[in-house]
Each structure stands twice: as C-alpha cells, then as structure tokens.
Backbone bond lengths (Angstrom), bond angles and torsions (degrees), N, CA, C in turn:
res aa  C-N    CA-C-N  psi(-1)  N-CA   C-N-CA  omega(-1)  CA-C   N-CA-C  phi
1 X - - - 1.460 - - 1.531 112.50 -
2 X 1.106 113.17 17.15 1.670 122.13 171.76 1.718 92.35 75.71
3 X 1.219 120.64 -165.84 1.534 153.52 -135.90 1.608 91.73 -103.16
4 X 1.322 102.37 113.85 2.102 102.36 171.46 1.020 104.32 -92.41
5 X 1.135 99.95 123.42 1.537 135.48 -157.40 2.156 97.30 -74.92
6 X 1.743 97.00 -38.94 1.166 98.29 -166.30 1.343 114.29 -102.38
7 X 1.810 108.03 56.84 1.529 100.73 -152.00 1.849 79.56 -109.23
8 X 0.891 120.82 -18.16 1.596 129.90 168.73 1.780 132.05 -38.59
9 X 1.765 72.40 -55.58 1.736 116.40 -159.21 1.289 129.32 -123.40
10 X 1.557 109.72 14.22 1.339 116.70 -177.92 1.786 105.56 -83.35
11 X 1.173 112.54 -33.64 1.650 101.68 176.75 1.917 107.27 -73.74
12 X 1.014 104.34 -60.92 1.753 116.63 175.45 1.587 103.98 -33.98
13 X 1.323 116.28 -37.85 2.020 121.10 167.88 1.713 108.59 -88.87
14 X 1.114 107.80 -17.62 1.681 100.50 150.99 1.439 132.30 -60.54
15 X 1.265 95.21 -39.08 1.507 107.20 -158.24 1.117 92.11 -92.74
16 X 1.424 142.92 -67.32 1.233 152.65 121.06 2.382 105.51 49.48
17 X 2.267 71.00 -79.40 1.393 73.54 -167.51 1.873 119.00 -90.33
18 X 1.327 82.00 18.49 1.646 86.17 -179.72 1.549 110.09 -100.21
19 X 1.537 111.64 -15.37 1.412 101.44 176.03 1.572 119.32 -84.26
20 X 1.414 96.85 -9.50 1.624 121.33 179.18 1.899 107.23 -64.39
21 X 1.725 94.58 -62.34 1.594 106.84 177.54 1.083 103.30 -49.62
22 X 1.830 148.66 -32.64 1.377 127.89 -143.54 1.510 94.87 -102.13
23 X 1.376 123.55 24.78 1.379 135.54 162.24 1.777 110.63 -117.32
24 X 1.560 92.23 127.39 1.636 87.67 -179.30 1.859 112.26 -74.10
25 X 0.967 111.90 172.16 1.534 118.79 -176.22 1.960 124.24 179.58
26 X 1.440 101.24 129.85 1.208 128.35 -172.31 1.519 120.26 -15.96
27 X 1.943 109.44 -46.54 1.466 120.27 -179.38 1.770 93.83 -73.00
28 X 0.803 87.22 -37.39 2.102 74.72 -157.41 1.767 111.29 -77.51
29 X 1.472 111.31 0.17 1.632 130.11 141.89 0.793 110.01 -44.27
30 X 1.291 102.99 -88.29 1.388 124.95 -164.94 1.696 110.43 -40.52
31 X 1.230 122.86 -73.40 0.950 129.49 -158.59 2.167 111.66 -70.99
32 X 1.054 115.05 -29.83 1.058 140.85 162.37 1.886 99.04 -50.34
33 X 1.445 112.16 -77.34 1.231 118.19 168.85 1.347 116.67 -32.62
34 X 1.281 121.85 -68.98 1.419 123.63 172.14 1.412 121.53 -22.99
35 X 1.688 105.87 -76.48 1.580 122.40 163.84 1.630 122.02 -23.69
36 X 0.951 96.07 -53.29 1.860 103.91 -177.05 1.101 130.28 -80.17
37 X 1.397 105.36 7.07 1.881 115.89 169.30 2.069 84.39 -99.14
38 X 1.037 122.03 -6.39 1.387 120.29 -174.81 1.362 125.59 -115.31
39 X 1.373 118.30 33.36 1.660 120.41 -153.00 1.839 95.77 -56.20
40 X 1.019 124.23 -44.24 1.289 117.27 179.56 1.747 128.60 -74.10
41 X 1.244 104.23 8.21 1.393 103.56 167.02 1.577 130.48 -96.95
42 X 1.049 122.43 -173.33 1.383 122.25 -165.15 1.396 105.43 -129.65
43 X 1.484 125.22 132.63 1.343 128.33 165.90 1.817 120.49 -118.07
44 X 1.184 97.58 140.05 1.869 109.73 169.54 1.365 103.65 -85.29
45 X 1.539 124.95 125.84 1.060 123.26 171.68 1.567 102.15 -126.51
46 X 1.654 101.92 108.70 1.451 128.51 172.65 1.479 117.29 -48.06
47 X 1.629 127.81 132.21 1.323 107.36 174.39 1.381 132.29 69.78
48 X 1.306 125.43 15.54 1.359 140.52 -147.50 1.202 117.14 -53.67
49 X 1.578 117.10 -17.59 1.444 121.21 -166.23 1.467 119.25 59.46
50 X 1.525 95.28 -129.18 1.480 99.76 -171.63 1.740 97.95 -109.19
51 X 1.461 114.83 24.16 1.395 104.62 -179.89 1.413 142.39 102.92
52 X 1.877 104.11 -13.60 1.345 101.51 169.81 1.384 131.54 -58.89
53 X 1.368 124.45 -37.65 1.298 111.44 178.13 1.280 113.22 -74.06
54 X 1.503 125.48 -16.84 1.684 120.60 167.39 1.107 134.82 -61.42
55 X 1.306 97.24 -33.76 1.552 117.59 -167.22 1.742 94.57 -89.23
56 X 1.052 113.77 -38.56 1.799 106.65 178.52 1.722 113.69 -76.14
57 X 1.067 113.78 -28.79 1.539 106.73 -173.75 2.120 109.52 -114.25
58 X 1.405 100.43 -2.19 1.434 98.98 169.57 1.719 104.44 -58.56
59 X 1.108 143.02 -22.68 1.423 128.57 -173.31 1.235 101.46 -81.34
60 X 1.732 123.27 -25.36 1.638 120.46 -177.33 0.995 105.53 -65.66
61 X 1.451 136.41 -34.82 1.323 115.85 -141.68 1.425 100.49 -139.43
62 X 1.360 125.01 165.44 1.690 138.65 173.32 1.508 103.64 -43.42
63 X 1.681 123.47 -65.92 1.114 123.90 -119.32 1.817 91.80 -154.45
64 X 1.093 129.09 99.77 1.357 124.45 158.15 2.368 117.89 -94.37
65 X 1.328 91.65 131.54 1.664 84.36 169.77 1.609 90.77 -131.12
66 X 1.696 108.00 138.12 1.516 115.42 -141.37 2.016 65.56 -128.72
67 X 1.449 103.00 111.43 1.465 101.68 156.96 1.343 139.61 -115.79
68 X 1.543 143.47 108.93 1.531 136.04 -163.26 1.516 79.26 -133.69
69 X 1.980 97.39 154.34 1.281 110.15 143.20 1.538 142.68 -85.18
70 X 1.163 107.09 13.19 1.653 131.02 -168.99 1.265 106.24 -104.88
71 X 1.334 106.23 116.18 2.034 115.67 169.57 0.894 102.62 -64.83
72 X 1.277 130.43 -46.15 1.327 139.70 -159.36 2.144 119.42 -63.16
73 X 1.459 90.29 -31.32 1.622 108.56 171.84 1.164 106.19 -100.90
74 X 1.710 138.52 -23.31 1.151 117.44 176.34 1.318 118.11 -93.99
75 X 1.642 115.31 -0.14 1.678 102.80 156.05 1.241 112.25 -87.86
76 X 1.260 149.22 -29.02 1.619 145.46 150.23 1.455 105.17 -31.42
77 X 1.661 115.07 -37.64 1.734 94.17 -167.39 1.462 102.18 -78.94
78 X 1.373 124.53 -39.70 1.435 134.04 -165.03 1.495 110.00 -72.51
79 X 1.211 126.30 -10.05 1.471 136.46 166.51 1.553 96.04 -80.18
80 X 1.435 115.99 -67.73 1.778 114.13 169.63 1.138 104.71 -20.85
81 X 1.151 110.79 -104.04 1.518 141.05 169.82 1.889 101.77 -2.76
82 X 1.278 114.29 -89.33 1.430 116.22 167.71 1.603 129.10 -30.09
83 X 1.458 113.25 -36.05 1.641 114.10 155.47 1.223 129.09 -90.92
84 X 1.131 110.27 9.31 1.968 109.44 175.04 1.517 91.07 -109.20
85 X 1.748 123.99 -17.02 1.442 107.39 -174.96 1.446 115.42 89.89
86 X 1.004 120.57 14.33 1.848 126.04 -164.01 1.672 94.39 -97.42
87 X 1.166 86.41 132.78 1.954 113.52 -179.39 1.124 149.29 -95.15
88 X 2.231 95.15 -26.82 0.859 105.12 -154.82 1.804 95.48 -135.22
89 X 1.227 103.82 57.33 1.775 137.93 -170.17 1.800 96.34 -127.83
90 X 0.860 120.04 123.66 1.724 136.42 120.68 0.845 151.20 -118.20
91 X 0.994 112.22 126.59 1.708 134.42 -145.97 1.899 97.93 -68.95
92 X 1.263 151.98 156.25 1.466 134.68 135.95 1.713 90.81 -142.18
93 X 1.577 91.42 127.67 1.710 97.63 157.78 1.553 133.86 -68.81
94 X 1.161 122.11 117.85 1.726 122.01 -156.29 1.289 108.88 163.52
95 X 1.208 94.33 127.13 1.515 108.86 -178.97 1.587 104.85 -97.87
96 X 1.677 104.32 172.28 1.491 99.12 -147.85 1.714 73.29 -134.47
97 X 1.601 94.49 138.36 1.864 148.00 56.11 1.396 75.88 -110.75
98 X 1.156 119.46 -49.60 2.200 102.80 -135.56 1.591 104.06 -73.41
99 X 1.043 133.86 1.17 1.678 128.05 156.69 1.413 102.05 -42.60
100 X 1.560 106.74 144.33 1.753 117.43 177.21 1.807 78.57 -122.80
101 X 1.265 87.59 110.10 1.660 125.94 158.57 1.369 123.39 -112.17
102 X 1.649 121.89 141.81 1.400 115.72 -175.83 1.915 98.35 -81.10
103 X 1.234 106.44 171.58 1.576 122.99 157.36 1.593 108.05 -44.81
104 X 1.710 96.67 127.44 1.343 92.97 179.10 1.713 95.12 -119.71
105 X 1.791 115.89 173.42 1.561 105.76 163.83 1.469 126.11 -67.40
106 X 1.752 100.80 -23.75 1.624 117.65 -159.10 1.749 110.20 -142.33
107 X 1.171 128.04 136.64 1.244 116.53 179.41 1.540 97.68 -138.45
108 X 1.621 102.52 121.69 1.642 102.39 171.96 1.895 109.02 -119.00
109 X 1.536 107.43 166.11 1.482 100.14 -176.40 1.097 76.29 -154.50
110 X 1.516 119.35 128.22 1.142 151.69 -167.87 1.871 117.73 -103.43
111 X 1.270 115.44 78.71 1.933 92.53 -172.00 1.825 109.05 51.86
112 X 1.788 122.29 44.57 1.297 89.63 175.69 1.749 102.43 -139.36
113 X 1.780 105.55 20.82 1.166 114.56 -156.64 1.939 102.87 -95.97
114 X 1.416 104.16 -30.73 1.435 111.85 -175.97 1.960 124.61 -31.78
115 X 0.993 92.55 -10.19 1.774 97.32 -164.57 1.709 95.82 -119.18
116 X 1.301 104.93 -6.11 1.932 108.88 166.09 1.489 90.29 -47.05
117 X 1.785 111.19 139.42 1.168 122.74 152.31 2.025 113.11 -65.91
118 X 1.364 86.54 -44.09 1.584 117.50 -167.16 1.591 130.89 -124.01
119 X 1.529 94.53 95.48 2.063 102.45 -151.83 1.308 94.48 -72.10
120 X 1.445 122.49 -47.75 1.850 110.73 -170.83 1.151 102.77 -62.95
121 X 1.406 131.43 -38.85 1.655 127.11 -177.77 1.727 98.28 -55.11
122 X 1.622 111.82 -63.67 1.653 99.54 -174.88 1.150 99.86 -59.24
123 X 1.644 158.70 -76.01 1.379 138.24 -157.34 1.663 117.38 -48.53
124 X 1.303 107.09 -25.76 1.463 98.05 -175.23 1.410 108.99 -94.28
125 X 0.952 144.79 6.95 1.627 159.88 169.45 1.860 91.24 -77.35
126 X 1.506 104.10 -75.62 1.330 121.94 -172.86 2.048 114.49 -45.84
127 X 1.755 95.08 -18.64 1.390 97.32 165.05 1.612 119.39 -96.39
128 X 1.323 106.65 -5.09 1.470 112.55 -169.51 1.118 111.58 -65.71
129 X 1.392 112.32 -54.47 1.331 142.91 -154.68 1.615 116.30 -95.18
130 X 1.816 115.51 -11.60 1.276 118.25 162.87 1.320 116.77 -99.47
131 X 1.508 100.80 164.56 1.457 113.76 -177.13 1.894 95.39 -102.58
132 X 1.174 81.83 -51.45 1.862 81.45 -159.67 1.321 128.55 -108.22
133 X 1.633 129.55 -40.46 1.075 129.97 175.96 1.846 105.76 -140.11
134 X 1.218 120.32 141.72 0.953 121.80 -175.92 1.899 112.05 -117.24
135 X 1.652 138.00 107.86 1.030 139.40 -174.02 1.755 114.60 -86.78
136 X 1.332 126.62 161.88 1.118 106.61 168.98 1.820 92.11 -177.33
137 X 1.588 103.44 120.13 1.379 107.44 178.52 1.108 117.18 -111.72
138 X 1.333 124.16 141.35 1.606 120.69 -174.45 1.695 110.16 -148.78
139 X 1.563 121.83 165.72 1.141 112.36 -172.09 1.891 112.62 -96.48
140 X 1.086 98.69 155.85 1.752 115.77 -152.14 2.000 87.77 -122.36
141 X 1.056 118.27 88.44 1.288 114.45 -177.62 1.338 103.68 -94.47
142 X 1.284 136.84 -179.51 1.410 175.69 -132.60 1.535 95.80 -117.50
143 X 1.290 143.46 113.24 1.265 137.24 123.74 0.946 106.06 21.00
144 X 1.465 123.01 -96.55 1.245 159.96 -119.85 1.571 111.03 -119.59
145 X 1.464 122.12 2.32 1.209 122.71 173.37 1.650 126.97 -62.15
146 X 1.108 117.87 -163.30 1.543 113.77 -168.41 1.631 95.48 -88.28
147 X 1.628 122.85 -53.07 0.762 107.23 -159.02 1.672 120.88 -84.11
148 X 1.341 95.02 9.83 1.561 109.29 -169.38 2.079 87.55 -90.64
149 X 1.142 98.78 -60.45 1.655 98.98 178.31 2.160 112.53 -38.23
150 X 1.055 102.12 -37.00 1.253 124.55 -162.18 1.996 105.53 -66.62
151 X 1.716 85.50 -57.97 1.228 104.23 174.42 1.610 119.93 -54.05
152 X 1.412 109.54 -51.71 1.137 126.38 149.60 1.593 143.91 14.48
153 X 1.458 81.18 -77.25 1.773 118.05 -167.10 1.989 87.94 -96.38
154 X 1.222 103.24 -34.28 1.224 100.42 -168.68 2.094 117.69 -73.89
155 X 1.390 102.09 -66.71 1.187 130.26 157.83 1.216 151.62 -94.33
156 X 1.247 106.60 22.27 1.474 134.50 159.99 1.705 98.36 75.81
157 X 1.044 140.26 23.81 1.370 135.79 -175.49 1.897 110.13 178.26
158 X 1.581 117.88 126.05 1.317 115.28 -153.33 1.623 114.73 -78.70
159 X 1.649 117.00 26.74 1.376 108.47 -179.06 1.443 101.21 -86.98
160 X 1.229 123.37 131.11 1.879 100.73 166.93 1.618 108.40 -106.67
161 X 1.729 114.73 20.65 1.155 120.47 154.56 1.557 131.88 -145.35
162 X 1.140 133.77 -171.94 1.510 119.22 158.04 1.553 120.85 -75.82
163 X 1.511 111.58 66.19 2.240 98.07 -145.45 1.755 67.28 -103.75
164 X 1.848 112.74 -160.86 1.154 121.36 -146.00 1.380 104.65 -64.23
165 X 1.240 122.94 -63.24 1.985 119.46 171.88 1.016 104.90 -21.01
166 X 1.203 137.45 -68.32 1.498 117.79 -164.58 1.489 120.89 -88.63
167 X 1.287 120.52 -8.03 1.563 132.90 179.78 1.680 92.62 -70.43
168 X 1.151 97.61 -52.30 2.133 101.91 -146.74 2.050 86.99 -72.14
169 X 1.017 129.23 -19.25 1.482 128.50 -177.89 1.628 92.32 -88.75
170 X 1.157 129.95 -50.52 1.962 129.02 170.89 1.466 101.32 -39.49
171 X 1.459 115.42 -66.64 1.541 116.59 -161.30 2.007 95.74 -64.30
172 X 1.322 118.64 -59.35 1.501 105.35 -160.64 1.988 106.76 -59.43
173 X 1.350 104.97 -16.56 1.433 102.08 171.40 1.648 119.77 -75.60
174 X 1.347 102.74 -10.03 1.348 98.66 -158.88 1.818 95.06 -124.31
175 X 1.962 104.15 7.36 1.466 104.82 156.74 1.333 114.27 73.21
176 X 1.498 109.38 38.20 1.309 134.45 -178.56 2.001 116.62 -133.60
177 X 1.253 102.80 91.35 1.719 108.77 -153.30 1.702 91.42 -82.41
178 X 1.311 134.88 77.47 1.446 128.09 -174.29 1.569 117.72 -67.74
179 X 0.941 112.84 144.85 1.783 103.66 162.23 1.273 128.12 -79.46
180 X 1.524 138.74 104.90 0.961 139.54 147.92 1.653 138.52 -23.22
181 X 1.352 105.46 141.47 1.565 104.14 168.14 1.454 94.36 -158.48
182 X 1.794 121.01 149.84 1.066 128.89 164.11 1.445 99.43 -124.52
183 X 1.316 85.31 147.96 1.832 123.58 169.28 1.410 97.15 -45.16
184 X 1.372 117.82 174.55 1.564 129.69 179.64 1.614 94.40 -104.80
185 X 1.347 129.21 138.82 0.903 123.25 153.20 1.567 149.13 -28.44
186 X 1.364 134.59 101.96 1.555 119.58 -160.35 1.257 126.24 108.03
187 X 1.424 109.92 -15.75 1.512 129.55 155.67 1.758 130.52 -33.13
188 X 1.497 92.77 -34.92 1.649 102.11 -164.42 1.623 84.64 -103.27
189 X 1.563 114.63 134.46 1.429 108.47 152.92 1.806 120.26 -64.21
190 X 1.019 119.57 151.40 1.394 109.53 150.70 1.122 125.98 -41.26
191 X 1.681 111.90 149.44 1.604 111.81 -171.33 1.852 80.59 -98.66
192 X 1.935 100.87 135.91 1.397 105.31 164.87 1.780 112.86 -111.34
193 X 1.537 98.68 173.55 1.803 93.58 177.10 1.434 103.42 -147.70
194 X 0.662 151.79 126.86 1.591 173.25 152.66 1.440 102.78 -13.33
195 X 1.087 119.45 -54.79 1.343 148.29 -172.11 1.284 135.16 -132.96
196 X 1.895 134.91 124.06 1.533 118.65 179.90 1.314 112.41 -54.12
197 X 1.621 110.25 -28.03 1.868 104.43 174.92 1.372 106.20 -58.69
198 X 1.254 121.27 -52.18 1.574 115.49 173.07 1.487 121.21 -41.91
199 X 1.549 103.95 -58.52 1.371 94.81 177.14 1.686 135.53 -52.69
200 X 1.786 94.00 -30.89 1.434 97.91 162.68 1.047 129.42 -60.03
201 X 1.461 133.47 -44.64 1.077 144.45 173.19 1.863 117.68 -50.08
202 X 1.433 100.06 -24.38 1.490 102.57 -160.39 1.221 101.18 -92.36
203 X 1.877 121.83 -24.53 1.407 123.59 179.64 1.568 109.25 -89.31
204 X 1.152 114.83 -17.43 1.488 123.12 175.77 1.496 116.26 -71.52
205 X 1.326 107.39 -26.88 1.633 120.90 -178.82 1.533 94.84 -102.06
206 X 0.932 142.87 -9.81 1.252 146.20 164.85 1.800 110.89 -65.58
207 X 1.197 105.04 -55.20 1.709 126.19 -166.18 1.634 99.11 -96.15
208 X 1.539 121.79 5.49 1.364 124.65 -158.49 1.993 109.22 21.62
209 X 0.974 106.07 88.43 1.671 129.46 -178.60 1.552 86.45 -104.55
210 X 1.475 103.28 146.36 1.788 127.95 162.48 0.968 132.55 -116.59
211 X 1.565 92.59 -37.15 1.422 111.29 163.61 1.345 128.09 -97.30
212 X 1.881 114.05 -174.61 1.255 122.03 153.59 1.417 144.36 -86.85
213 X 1.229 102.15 14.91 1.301 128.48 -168.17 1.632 106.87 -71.63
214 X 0.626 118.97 -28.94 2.035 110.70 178.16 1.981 93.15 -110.71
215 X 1.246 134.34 -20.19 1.155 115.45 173.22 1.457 165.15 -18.74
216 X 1.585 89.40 -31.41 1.449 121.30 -163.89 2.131 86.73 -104.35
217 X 1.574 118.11 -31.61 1.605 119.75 153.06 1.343 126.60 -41.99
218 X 1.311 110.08 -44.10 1.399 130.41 -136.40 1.261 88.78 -82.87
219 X 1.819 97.80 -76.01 1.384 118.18 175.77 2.104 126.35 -33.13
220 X 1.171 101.37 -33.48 1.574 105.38 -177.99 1.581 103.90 -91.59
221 X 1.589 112.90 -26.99 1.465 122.66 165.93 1.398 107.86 -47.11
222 X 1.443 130.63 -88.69 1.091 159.74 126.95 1.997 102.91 37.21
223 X 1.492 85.97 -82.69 2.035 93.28 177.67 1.135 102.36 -57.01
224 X 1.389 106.41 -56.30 2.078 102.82 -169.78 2.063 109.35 -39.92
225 X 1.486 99.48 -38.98 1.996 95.52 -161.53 1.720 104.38 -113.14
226 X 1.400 114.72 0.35 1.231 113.26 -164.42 1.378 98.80 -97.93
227 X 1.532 130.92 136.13 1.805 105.03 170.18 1.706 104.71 -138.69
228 X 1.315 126.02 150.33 1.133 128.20 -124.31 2.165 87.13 -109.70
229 X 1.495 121.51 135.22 1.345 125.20 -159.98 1.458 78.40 -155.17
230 X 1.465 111.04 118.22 1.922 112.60 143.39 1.268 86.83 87.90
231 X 1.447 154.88 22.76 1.634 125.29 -152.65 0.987 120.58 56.32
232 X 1.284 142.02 13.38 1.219 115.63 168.60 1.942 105.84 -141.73
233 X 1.387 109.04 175.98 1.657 106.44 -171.40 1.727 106.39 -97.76
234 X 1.244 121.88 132.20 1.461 125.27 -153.63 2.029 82.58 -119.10
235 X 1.016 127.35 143.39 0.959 161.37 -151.40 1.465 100.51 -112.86
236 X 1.691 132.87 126.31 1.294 108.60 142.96 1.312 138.63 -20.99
237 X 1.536 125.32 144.44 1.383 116.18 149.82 1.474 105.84 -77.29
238 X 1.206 117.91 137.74 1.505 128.83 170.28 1.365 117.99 -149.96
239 X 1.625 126.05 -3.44 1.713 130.39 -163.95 1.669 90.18 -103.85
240 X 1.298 94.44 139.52 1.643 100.82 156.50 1.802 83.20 -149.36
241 X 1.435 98.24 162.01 1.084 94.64 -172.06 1.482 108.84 -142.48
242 X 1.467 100.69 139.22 1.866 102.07 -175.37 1.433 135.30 -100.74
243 X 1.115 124.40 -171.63 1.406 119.47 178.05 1.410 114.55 -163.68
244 X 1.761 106.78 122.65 1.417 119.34 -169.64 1.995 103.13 -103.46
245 X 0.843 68.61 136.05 2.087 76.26 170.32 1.411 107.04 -150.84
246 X 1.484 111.78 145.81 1.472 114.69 -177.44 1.835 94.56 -163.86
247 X 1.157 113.87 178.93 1.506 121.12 -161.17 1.310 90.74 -106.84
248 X 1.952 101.81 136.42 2.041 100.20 -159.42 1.803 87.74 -98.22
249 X 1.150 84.08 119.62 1.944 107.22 169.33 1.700 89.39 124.14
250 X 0.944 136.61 -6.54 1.725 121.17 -167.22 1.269 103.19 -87.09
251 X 1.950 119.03 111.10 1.911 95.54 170.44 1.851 93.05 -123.81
C-alpha cells in the first residue's frame, strides 16, 4: 500500500483526537442516537483511525468493521480497542473505495475522505455497501481562515480540501439532498506549531507543495494570523465541523 504516511503521527492524532472526544458534541448524538434504535445492526466505519468512533458506538450496535489503510493507526486502535475490552470490532487494512467489503446496515467516514482523488466514486462505494443510513463528517472552515487564504494564493480558489463547501455542492450534483448538522462552535482546539518552520511545513503538506515557490507567501501569511501563547504559535479558531447523513439509494 505504498509508504504510511501516518507512521510519524499516529499517536500525536491520538492524543490530538482524544482531547477533542472529552468534549460532548452534536454529530456524535446524532449518530449514536441513530445506532440505538438498531442494537442489532452492523456498521462500516471508513478511515477508522485509531478507533474513536469504534470504540464509542461498538456497544450500540451488533457488529463494527473498523477500516484504515495505515498500520500505523490500526495498531493504536487495537491497543484502544484491547483496553476498553471491545469484541465486537474488526479491524481490516484497506483503503477505501477499492476495499471489497460485505453489505453493511450503516456506513460512517469520519474526517477520512479529504485525500479522495474521486468524491462521487467515494460516496457511491459508501452507498453500495449500505443498507440503511449513510454518515459522513467533514471539516466546515471559515471563509476567511488561514488555510483557506493559503489555498487561495496557492490554487486559485480557498478550499485546500474537499471539506463541507465543496462536498454539499458534489452530493446536490449527484442528486443526493443530505441532512445537515453543525458542530457547536469551539469544539475544535486550535491547531498549534512549535515553530513557523513547522507551521510551514504543516500548510505545505496540507496543499501537497514540493517546492519553495509560494514560501516567502506562506511565511508573511503565517506571522500576520498566527500569535505566539506558551512557546508555541496558536492558529486561529476557524474549523467547525459538519455532518451529512441521508438514506444510501434515496435520490
């Protein structure tokens, strides 16, 4: 499966995303809610990471299959997994669309779609393979955020991913009216960096940059919105983040 990317950064997105979980929030209601009118069904959970959404909704449901292409996150999840005692998780390495997965009742993808070459191909996979409800969370940035400015200057237009703006215009093209929900404001910590070299580095891998060619942007970007707390550079808040679900085959 080529080079894991997250063989670096899979604990640092643990920790990361565990200070995130110890705040309650609107999507993980919702979707939680859903589950538990269904204790006997089964869900695919896309991208699994290191396991939070497995490890929180394995008691809802029959049957969890927790899928990432990263070794590196699926031994973090199976350590999770192994101290909460959860049984009824399997793990498979495979990245998604082209994973051959059976029919599930529920399919969620958690923040893991951004690096899709091809979003209707991943949503329509994600309909193949459900019966009943289909989840999908993504980040909802700021206009006006850093990395939207960044994107900008860079790529002629301020998404620097496929996050909700450009998803919710994919689905109504592709005749899929989803229901919305946003996060509460304040949810996401700030992203911090040790260093403006860091920070460069982190928007450059963001925009996949090779070069130095927008650098000398980046860098004056960067001082102008970044401001410095504890030693280190604290980032606007600008992420809230949403969540579309709709019934897979309903247009």
């Amino acid at each position: 499966m080529g080079e894991d990317v997250w063989r670096e950064r899979a604990r640092h997105y643990q920790t990361r995303a565990s200070q995130r979980w110890a705040k309650p929030d609107s999507s993980r209601s919702t979707v939680t809610a859903c589950l538990s009118e269904a204790p006997d069904a089964t869900l695919l959970d896309i991208g699994a990471g290191t396991g939070k959404w497995a490890a929180h909704l394995a008691p809802h449901v029959a049957w969890i299959t927790a899928l990432d292409p990263s070794p590196a996150m699926l031994s973090v999840m199976r350590e999770n997994l192994a101290a909460e005692g959860i049984a009824n998780v399997e793990i498979v390495q495979a990245a998604w669309p082209d994973a051959a997965v059976a029919v599930h009742d529920f399919s969620l993808c958690g923040h893991a779609m951004y690096g899709s070459p091809d979003l209707p191909a991943f949503i329509r996979r994600m309909e193949a393979v459900t019966r009943r409800t289909c989840f999908l969370l993504l980040r909802a940035p700021a206009a006006d955020g850093v990395m939207a400015e960044a994107a900008l200057r860079v790529w002629g237009h301020p998404h620097d991913s496929p996050n909700f703006q450009v998803a919710y215009n994919v689905f109504l093209q592709m005749g899929i009216r989803a229901n919305v929900q946003f996060e509460a404001a304040g949810l996401w910590d700030p992203w911090r960096s040790a260093s403006l070299a860091v920070a460069l580095d982190e928007v450059k891998r963001r925009l996949m940059l090779t070069t130095s060619e927008h650098d000398a942007f980046l860098l004056d970007l960067l001082q102008r919105r970044l401001h410095e707390e504890d030693g280190q550079l604290v980032w606007p808040r600008d992420m809230r983040s949403a969540l579309l679900y709709w019934q897979a085959g309903e247009r």
